[in-house]
N, C-alpha and C positions, 0 to 999 in steps of 0.2 A: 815772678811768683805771685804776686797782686794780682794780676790778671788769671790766672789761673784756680787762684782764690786756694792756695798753697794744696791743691789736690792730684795724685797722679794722674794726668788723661790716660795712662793704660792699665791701673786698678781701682783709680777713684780713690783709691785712699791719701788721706791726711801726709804730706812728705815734709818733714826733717828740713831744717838748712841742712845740715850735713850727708846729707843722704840725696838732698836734689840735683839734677842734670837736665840740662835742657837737650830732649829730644826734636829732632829734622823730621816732620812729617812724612817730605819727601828727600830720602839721603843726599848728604853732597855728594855721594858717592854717583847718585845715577840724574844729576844734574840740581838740585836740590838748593835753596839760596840760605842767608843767613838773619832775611828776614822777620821782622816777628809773625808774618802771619805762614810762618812756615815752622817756630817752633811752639816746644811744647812741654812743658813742668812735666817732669819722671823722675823716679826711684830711680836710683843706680842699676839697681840691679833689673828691675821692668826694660831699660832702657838695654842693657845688654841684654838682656831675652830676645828682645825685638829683634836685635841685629838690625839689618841692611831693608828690613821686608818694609815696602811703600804701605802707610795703612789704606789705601785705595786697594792693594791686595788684600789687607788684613780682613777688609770687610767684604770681599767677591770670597772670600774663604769662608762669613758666616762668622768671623773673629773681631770684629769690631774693637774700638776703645771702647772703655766703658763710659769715658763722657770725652768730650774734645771741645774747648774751649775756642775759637778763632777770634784774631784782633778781630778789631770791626773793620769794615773795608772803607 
């Protein structure tokens, strides 16, 4: 959450302890690790909106996050 600087990367807004989840940028579902520079501070509920959809899609769609914080490499 520090790093993230306790803000959704998929509304930007301000997230709760209680209400935080760390989202998979890219899902375990479609090969995705558990890396840190693969998650990512989200709302509960942001995060099941997303689903499964890779934000590499999100933004070829014009849907971007609203910000996306990445560890440092």
């Amino acid at each position: 959450m520090k790093r993230d600087k306790r803000l959704c990367y998929l509304c930007g807004r301000y997230v709760l302890p209680s209400d935080a989840s760390r989202d998979h940028l890219v899902p375990k579902s479609v090969g995705g690790s558990d890396s840190l520079s693969n998650l990512a501070l989200a709302h509960k509920d942001c995060n099941a909106a997303r689903g499964v959809t890779p934000v590499s899609v999100m933004v070829k769609r014009g849907k971007p996050p609203r910000r996306l914080v990445l560890a440092p490499a």
